[in-house]
C-alpha positions as CSV (number, residue, x, y, z in Angstrom):
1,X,129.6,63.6,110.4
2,X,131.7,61.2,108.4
3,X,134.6,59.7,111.2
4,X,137.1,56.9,110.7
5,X,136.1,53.7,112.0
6,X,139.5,53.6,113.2
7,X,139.0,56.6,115.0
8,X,135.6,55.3,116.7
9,X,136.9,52.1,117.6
10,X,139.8,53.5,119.6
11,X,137.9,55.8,121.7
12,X,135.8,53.1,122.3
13,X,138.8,50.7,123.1
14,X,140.1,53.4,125.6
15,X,136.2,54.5,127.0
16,X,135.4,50.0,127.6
17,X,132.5,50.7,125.3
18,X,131.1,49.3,122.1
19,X,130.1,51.1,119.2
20,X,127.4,49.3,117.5
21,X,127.5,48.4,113.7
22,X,123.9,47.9,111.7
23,X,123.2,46.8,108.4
24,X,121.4,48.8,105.9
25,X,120.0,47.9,102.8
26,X,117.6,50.6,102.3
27,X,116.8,54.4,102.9
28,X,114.3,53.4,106.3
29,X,116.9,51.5,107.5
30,X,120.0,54.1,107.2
31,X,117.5,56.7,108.3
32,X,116.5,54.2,111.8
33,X,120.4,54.2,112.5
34,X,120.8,57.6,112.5
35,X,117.6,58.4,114.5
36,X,118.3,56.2,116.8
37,X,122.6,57.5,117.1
38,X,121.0,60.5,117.2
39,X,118.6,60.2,120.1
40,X,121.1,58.4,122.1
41,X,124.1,60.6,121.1
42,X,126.0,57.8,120.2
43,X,128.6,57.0,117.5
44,X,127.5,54.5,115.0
45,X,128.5,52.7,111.9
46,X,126.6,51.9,109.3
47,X,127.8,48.9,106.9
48,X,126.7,47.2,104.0
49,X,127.3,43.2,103.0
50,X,128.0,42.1,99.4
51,X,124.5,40.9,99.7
52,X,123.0,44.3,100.1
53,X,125.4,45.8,97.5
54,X,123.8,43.3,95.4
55,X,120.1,44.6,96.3
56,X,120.5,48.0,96.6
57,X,124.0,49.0,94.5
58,X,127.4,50.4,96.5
59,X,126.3,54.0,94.7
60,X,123.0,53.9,95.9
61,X,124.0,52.8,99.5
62,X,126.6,55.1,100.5
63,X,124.8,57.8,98.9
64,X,122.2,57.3,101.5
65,X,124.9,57.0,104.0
66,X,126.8,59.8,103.1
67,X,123.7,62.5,103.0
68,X,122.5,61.4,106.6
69,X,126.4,61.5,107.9
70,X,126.1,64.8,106.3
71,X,123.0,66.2,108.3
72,X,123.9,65.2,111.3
73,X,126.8,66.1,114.4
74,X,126.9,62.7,115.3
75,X,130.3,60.3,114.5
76,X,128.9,57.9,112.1
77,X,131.6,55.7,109.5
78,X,130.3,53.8,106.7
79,X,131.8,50.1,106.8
80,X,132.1,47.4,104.2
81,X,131.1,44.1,105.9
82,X,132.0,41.1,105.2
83,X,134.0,41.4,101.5
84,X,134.6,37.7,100.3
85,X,135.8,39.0,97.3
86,X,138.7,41.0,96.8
87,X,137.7,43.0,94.0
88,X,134.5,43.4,95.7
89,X,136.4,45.2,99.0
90,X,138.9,47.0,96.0
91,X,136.6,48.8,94.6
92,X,134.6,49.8,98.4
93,X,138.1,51.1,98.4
94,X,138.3,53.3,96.0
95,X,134.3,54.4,96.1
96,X,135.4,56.0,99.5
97,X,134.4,54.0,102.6
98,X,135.8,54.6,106.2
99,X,136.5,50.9,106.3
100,X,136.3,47.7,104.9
101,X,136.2,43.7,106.3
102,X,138.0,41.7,104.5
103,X,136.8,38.1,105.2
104,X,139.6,35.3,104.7
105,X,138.2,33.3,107.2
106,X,137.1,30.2,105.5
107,X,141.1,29.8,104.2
108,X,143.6,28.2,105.4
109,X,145.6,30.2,107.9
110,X,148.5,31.3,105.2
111,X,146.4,32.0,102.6
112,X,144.3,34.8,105.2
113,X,147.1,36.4,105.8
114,X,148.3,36.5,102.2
115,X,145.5,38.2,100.8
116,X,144.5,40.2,104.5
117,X,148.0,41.7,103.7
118,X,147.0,42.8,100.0
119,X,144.3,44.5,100.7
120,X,145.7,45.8,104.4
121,X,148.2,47.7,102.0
122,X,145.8,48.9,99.4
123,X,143.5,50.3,102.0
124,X,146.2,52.2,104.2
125,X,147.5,53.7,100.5
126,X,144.1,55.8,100.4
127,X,143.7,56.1,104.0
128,X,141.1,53.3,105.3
129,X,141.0,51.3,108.0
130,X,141.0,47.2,107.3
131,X,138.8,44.6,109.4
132,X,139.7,41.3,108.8
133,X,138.4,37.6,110.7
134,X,139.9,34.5,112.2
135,X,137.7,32.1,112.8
136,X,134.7,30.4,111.5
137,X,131.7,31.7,113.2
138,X,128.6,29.8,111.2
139,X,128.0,26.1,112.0
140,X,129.5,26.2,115.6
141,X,126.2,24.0,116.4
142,X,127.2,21.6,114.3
143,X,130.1,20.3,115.6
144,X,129.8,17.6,118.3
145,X,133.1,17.4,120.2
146,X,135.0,19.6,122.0
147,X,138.1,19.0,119.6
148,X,136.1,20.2,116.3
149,X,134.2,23.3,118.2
150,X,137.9,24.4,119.3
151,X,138.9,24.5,115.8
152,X,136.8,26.7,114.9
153,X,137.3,29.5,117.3
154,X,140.1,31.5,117.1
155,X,143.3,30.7,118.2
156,X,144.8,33.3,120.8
157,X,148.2,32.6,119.7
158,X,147.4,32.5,115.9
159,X,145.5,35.8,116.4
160,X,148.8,37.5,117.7
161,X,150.6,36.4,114.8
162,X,148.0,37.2,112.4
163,X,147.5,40.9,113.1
164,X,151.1,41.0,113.1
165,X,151.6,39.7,109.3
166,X,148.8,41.2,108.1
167,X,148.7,45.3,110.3
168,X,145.2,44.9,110.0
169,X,143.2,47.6,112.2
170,X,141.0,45.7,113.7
171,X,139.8,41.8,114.4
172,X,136.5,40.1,114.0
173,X,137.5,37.4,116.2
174,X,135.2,34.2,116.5
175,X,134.4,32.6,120.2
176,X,130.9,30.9,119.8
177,X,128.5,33.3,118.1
178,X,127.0,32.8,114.4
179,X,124.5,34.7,112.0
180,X,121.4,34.8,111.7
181,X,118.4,34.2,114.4
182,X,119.1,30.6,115.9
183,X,122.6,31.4,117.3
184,X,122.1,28.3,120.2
185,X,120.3,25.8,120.7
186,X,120.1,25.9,124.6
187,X,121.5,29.2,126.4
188,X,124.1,31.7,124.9
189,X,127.2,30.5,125.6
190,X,130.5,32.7,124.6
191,X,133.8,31.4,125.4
192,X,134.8,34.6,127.5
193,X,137.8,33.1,128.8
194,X,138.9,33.0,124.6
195,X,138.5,36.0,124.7
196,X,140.7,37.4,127.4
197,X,143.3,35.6,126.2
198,X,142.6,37.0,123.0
199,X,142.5,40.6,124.4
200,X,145.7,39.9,126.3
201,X,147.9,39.1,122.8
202,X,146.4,41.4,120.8
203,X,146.4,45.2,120.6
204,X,144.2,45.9,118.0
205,X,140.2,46.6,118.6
206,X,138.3,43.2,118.6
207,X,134.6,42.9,116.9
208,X,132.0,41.0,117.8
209,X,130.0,39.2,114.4
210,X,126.4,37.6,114.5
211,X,125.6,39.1,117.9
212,X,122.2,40.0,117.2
213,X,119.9,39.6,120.6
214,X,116.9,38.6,119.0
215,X,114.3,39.7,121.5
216,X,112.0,37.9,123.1
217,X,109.5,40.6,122.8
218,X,109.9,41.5,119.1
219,X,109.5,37.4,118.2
220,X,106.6,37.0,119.8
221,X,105.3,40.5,117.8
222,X,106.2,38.9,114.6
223,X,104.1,35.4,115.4
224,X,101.1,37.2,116.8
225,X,100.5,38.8,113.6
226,X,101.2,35.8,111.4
227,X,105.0,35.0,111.5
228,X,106.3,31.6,112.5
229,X,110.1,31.8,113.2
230,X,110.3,28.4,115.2
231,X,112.6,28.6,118.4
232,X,115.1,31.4,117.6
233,X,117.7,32.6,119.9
234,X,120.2,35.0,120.4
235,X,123.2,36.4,122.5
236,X,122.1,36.9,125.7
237,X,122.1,40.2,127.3
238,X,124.5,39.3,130.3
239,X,126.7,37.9,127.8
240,X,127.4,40.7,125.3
241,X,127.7,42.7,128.4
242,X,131.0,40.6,129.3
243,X,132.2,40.6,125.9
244,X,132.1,44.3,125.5
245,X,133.7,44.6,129.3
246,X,136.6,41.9,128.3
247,X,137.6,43.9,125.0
248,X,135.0,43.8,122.2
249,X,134.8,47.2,120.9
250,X,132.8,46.9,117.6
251,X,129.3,44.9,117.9
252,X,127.8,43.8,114.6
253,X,123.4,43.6,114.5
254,X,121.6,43.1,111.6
255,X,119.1,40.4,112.7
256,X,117.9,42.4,115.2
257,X,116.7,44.7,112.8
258,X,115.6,42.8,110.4
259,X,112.9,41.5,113.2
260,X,111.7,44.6,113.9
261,X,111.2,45.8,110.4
262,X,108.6,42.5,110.4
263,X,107.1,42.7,113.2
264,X,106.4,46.7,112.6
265,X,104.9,45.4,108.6
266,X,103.3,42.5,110.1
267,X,101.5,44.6,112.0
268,X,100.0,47.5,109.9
269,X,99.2,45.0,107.1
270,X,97.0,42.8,109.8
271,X,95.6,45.5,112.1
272,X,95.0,47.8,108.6
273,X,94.4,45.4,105.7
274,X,92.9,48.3,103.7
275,X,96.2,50.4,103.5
276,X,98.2,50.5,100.3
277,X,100.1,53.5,101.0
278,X,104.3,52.3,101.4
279,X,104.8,55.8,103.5
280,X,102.1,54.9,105.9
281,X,102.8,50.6,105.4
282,X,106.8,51.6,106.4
283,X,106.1,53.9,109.3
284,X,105.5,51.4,112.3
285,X,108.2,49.4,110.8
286,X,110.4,52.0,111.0
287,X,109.3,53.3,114.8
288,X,110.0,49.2,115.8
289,X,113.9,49.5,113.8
290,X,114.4,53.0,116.1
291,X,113.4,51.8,119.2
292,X,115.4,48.1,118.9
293,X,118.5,49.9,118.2
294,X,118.1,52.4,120.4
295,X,117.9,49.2,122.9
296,X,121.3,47.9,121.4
297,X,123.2,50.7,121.7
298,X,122.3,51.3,125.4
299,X,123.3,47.6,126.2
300,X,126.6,48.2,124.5
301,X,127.2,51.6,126.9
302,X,128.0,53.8,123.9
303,X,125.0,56.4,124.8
304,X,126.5,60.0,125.5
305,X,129.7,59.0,123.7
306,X,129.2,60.9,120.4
């Protein structure tokens, strides 16, 4: 059933849980979430980037969102994730989303909050829920000193005064994770202590970006059928365990997914090179999306909480 994300994030606030937001950019996907929400009785949002709006279309997406929200008792919102562009986010708006992220993050401070609080107040107008980011979260490998790395995490302080200006509903803050599969290059490390102070100024729910866990298991899948991925590594178990325990209540995965989708199509196409059939070439791709979120949710302690 379609639920606020608002709604989802509280109870999740109050319960020390995370709900667990995935990515979809196609039916198998959406229908993975859902099977997975389901089987675990968990609450779940599903949220599309401008880059799957661009592969798949907003109709076409929530459509598929929608119908399964429709079919099943489970909580399930439908998110818009990561809007760089304000018209973009606008029209999610209007086309009837639970929430939407609006992502200022690469401006300066002022200017953040500027447009966070446009689109803050157009959202609450038709009764959504606004995520919005302080922070940079790619390229925290990059930079070499302590000085630069602190600058771009979020600020504790500024991240009081920006929910503040801006009455957004919830905060994608940023304290060492980035996107994609090569999140470190030794051993996950999140600044925890950033965020308790965090947690400790601000009131509003706190989410958790590019913390995909990239499995061991499902890596070494993808290269024994024919994948090369190099040295990937995600957010370590132990640490998105503290992270949920010290106030993150929102949990965003897509590469997980992603990794599982290859490894289950790597396999079929190697183990069955005669197959042709999409229904049968999508099935063991779709089984590997299931059980990896299944996985996720359990680690984030949102099982039974539907």
């Amino acid at each position: 059933m379609l639920t606020p994300t608002k709604k989802l994030l509280l109870k999740a606030q109050a319960g020390n849980y995370a709900v667990g937001a995935f990515n979809i950019n196609n039916m198998e996907i959406a229908h993975a979430i859902m099977e997975a929400a389901e089987r675990e009785a968990a609450p779940v949002i599903c949220q599309t980037s401008e880059g799957s709006l661009a592969y798949a279309g907003m109709d076409m997406l929530l459509a598929i969102g929608r119908q399964l929200a429709v079919a099943s008792k489970i909580p399930i919102s439908l998110h818009l994730d990561h809007g760089k562009h304000p018209e973009v986010v606008k029209e999610a708006i209007r086309a009837g989303y639970q929430s939407v992220m609006y992502d200022g993050s690469a401006h300066p401070f002022a200017r953040n909050v500027e447009i966070t609080s446009e689109v803050v107040k157009l959202a609450h107008q038709g009764g959504v829920s606004v995520e919005a980011e302080l922070g940079a979260l790619s390229g925290i490998e990059d930079f070499v000193t302590v000085r630069q790395r602190d600058a771009h995490l979020t600020n504790p302080l500024q991240a009081r005064e920006f929910v503040k200006k801006t009455r957004c509903d919830f905060l994608a803050i940023a304290i060492g994770t980035s996107h994609g599969a090569y999140k470190f290059t030794g051993r996950s490390k999140l600044d925890l202590l950033r965020l308790k102070e965090i947690r400790s100024r601000v009131s509003v729910p706190l989410v958790l970006h590019g913390a995909s866990s990239v499995p061991k298991s499902l890596v070494k899948q993808v290269e024994k059928f024919g994948g090369d991925l190099g040295k990937p590594m995600g957010v370590s178990d132990r640490d998105l365990r503290q992270a949920v325990k010290n106030g993150i209540c929102k949990v965003n995965t897509d590469t997980d997914v992603r990794l599982a989708f290859t490894a289950g199509i790597r396999k079929i196409l190697k183990r069955e090179p005669d197959e042709f059939d999409p229904r049968k070439l999508l099935a063991p791709a779709y089984e590997e999306m299931v059980a990896v979120i299944r996985w996720k949710i359990k680690l984030l302690g949102s099982s039974n909480k539907a």
